[in-house]
DRENDRENLO-912767 format. One record per residue: residue in three letters; x, y, z of N, C-alpha, C, O in turn. Coordinates in steps of 0.1 Angstrom, whole numbers, plus 5000, padded with zeros to 4 digits. Layout:
SITE rest  n_X  n_Y  n_Z ca_X ca_Y ca_Z  c_X  c_Y  c_Z  o_X  o_Y  o_Z
SITE  ALA    X    Y    Z    X    Y    Z    X    Y    Z    X    Y    Z
...
//
This chain:
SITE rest  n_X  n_Y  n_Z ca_X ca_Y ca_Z  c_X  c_Y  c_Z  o_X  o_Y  o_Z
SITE  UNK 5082 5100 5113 5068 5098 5109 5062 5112 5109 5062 5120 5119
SITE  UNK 5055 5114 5097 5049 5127 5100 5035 5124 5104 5026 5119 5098
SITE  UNK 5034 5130 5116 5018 5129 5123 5020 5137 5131 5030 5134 5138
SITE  UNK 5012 5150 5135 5008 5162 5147 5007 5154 5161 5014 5158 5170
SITE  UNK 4999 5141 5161 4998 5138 5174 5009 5129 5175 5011 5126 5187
SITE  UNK 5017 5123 5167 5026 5116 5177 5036 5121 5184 5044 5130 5180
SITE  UNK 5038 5114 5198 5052 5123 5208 5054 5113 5210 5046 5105 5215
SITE  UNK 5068 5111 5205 5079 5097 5210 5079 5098 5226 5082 5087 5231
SITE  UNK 5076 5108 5234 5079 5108 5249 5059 5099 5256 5055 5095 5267
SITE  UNK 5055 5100 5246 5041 5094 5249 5044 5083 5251 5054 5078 5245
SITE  UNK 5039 5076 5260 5035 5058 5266 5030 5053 5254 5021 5059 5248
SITE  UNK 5036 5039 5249 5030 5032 5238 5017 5023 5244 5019 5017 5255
SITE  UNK 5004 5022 5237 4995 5014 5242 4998 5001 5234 5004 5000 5223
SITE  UNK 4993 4993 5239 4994 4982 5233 4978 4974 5225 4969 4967 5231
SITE  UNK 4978 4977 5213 4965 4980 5210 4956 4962 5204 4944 4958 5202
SITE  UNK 4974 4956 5203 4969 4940 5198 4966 4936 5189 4957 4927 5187
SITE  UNK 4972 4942 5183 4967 4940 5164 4979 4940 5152 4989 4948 5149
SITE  UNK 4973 4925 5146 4986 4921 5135 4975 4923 5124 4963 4924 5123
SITE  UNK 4984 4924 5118 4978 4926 5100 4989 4914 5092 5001 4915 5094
SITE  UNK 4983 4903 5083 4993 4891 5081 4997 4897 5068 4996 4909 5065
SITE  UNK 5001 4888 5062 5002 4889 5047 4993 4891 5032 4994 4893 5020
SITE  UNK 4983 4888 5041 4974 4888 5029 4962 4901 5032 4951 4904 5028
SITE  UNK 4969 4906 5039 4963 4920 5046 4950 4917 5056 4940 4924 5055
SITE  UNK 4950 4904 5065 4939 4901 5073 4943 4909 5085 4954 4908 5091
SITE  UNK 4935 4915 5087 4936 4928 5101 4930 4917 5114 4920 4911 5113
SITE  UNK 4938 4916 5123 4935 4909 5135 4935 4914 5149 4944 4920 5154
SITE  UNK 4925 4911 5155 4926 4915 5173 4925 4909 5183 4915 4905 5188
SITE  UNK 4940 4907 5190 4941 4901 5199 4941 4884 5196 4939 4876 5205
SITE  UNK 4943 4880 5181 4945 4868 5177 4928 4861 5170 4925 4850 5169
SITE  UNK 4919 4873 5167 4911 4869 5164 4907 4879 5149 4906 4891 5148
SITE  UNK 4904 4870 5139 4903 4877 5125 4893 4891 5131 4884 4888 5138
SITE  UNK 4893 4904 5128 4883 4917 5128 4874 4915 5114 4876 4918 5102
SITE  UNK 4865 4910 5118 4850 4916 5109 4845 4921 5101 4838 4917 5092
SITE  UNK 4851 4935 5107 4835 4947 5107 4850 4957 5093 4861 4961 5095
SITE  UNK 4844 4956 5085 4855 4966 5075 4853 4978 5079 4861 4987 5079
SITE  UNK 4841 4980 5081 4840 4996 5090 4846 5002 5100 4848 5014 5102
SITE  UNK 4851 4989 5108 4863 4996 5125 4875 4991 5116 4885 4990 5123
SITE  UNK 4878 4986 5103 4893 4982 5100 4893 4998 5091 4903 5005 5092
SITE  UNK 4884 5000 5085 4885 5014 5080 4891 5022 5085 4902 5026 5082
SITE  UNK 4880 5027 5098 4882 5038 5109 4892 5036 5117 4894 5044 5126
SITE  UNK 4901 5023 5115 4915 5020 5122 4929 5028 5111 4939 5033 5114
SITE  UNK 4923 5024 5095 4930 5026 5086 4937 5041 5087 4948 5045 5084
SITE  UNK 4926 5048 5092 4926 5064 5091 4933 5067 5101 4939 5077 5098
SITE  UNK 4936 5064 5110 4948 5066 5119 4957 5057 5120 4961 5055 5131
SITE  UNK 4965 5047 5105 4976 5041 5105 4988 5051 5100 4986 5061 5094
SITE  UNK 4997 5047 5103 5010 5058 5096 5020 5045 5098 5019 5034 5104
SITE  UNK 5032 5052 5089 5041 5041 5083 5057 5052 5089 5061 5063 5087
SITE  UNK 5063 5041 5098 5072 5049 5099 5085 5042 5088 5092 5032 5090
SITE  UNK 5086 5050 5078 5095 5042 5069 5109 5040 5077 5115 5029 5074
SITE  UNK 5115 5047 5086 5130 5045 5086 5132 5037 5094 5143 5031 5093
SITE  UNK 5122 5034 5107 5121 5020 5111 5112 5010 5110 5107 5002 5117
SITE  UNK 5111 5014 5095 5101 5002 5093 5089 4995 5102 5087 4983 5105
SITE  UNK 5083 5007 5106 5073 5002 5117 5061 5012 5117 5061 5024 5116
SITE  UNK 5050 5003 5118 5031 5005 5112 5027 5010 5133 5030 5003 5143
SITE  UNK 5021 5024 5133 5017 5026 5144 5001 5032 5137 4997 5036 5126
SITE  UNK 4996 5030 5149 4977 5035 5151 4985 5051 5159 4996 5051 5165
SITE  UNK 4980 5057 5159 4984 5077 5164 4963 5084 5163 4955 5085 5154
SITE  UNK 4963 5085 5171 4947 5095 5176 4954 5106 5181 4965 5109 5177
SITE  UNK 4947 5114 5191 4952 5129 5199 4955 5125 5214 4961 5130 5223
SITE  UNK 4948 5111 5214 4947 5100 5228 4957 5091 5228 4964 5091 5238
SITE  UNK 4960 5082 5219 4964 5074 5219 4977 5069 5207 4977 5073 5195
SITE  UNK 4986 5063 5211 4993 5060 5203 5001 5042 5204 5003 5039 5216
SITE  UNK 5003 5035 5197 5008 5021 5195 5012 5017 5182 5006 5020 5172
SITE  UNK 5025 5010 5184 5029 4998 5168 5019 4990 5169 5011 4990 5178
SITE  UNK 5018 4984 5159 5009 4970 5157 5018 4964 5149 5027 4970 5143
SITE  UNK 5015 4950 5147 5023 4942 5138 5017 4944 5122 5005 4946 5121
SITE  UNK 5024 4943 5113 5024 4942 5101 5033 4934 5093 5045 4936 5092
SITE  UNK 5025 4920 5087 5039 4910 5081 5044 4918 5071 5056 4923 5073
SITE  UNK 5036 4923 5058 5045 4933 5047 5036 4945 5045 5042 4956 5046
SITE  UNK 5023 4945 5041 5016 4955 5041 5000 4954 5049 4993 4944 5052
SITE  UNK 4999 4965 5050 4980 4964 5060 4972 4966 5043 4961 4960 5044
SITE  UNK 4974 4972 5030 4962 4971 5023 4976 4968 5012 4988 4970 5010
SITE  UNK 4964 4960 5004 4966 4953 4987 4950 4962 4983 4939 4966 4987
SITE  UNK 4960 4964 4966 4953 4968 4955 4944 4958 4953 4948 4946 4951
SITE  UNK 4929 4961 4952 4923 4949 4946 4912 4956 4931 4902 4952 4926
SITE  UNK 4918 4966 4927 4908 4972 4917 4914 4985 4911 4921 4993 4917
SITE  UNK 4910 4984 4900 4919 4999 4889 4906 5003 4880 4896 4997 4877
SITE  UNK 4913 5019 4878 4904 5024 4868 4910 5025 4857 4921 5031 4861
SITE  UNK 4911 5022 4842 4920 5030 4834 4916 5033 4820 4913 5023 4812
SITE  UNK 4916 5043 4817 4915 5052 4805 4923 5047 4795 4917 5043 4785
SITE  UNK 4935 5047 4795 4940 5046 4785 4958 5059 4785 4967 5060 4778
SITE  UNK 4952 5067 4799 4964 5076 4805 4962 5076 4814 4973 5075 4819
SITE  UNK 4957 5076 4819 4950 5074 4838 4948 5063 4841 4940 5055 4837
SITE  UNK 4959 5063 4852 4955 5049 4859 4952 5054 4877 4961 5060 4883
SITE  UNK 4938 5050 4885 4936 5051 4900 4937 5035 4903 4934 5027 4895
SITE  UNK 4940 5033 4911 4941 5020 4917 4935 5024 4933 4938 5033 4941
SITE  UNK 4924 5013 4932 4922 5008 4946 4920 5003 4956 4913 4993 4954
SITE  UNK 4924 5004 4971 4929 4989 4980 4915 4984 4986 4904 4990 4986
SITE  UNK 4919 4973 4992 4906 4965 4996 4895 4971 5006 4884 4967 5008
SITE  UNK 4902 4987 5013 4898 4993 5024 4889 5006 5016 4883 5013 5024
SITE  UNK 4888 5008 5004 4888 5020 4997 4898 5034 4996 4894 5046 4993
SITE  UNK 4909 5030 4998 4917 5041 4997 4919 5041 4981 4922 5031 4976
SITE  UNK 4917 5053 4974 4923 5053 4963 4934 5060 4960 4936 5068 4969
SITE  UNK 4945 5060 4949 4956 5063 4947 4955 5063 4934 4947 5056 4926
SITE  UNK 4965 5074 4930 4969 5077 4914 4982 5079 4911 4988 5090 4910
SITE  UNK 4988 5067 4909 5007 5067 4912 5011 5078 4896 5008 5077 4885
SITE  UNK 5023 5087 4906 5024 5094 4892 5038 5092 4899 5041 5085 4909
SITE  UNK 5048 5101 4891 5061 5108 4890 5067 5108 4907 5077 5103 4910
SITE  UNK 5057 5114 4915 5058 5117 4928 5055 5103 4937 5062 5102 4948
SITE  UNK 5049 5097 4935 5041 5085 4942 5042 5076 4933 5030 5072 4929
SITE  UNK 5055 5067 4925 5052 5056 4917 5046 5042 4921 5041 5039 4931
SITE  UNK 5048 5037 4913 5045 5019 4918 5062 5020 4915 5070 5025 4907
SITE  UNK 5065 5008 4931 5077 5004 4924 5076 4990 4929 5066 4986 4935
SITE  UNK 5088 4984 4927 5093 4966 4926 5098 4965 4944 5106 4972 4950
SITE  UNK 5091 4957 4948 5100 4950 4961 5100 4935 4962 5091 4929 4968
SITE  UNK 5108 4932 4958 5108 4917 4955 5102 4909 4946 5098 4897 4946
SITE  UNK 5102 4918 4936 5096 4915 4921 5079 4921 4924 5073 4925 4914
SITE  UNK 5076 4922 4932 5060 4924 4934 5059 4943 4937 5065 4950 4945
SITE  UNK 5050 4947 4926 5046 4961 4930 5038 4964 4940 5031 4957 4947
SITE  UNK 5041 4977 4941 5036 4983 4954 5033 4995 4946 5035 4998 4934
SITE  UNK 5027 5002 4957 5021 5020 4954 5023 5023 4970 5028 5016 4978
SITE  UNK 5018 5036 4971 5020 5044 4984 5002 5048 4987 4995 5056 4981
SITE  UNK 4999 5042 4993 4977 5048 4999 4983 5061 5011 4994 5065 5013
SITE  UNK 4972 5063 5016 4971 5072 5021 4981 5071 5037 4984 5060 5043
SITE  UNK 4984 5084 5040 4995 5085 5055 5009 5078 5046 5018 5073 5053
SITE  UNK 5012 5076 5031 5022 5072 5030 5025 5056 5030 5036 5051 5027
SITE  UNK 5015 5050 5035 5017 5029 5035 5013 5026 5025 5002 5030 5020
SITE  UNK 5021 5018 5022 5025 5010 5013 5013 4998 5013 5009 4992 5023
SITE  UNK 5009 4999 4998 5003 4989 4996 5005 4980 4978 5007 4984 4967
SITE  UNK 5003 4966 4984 5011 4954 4972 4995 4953 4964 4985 4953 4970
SITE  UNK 4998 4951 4950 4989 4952 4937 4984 4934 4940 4992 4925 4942
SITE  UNK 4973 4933 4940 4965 4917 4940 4974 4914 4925 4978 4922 4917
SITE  UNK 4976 4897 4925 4982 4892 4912 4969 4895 4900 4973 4895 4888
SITE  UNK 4954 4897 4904 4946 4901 4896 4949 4913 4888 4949 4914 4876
SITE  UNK 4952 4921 4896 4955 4935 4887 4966 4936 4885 4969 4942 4875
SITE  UNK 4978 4929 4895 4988 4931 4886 4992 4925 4872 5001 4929 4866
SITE  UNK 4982 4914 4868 4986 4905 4851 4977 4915 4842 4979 4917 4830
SITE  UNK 4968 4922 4848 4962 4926 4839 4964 4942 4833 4960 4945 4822
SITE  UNK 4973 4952 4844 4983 4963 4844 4995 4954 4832 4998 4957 4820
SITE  UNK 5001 4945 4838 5011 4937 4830 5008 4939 4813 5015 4945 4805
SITE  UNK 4993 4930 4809 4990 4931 4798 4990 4942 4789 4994 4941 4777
SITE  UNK 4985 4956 4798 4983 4968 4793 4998 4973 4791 4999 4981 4782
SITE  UNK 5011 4971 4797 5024 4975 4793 5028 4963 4785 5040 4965 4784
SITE  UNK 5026 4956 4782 5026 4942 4772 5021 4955 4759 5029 4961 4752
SITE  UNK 5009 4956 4757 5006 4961 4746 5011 4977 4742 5008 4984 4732
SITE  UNK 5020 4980 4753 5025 4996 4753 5041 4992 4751 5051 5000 4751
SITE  UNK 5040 4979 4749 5059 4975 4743 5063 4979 4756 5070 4989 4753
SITE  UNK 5063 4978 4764 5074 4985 4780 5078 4979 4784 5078 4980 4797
SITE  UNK 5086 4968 4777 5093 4962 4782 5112 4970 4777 5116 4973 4766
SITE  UNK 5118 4970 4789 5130 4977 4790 5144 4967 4788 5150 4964 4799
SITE  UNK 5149 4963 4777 5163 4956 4775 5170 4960 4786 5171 4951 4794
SITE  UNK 5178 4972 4790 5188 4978 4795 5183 4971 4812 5190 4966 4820
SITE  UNK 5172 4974 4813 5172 4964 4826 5164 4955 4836 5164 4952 4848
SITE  UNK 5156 4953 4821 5149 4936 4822 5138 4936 4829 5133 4926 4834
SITE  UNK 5131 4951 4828 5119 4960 4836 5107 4961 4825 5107 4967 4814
SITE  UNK 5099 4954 4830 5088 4958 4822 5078 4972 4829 5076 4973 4841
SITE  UNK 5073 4982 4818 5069 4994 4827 5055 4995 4816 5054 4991 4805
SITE  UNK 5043 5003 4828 5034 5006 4827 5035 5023 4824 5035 5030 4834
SITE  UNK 5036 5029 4810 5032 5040 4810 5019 5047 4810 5011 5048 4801
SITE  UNK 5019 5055 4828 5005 5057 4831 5005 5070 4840 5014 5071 4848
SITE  UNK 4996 5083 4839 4998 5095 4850 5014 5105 4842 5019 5116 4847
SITE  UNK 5019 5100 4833 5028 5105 4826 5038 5102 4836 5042 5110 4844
SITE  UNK 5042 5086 4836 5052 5086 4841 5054 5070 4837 5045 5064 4831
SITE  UNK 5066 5062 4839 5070 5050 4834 5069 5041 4848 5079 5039 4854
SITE  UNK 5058 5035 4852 5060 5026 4866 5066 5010 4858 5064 5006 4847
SITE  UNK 5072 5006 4867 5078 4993 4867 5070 4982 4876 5067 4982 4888
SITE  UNK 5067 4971 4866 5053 4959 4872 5063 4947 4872 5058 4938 4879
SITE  UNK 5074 4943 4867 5076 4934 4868 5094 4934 4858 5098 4938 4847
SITE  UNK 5101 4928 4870 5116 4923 4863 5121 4910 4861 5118 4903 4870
SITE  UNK 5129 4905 4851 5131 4892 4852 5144 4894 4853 5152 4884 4855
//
């Protein structure tokens, strides 16, 4: 995980918070509210990819929290016509290029928001991204990938 304050030799706190599937941020078993403390929670989430595990990190504090698949979904896009920003329900915005694509996990796209976590495209934007590589022919014979060319690069939205 890249973050300055975290030390594996630090005491984990236990901070009591799941995030489900549909990205509902929870505390201590009760839905959180205020999008403003899920925000200011956001900003100190990190993703540890190699064990697959979502920690809160401050200069104070550090804890995992549960996450069923992702803490933010895409719920909104901008697009030009070469530029595509996408952004998640928290306001993180993102511009998947070359370096940061959208890719397939289990047929459903994803992007990378900010600290690196992973966030899944709403079926809203994703039919409607879909349509726009519908009308860019991106769909790929060789391996059954339909792709959005967007940021000068080929993202993949959907395989059959």
């Amino acid at each position: 995980m890249d973050n300055k304050f975290f030390d594996p030799s630090r005491a984990e706190d236990d901070f009591k918070i799941t995030i489900d599937y549909n990205c509902q941020w929870f505390h201590d078993g009760a839905p959180m509210q205020r999008d403003r403390l899920k925000k200011l929670f956001s900003t100190a989430l990190h993703y540890d990819a190699k064990k697959d595990e979502y920690w809160l990190v401050t200069p104070h504090e550090q804890g995992r929290i549960i996450v069923e698949d992702t803490p933010f979904i895409i719920t909104d896009f901008k697009w030009d016509g070469h530029v595509l920003d996408l952004k998640s329900n928290l306001d993180h915005v993102t511009s998947p290029n070359a370096d940061n694509p959208i890719y397939l996990k289990n047929n459903l796209p994803y992007c990378t928001v900010a600290n690196h976590i992973p966030a899944r495209l709403n079926r809203a934007v994703r039919e409607k991204l879909i349509d726009i590589a519908l009308s860019q022919n991106g769909y790929n014979d060789d391996d059954k990938t339909l792709y959005l060319d967007a940021n000068d690069h080929a993202h993949p939205l959907a395989r059959s």
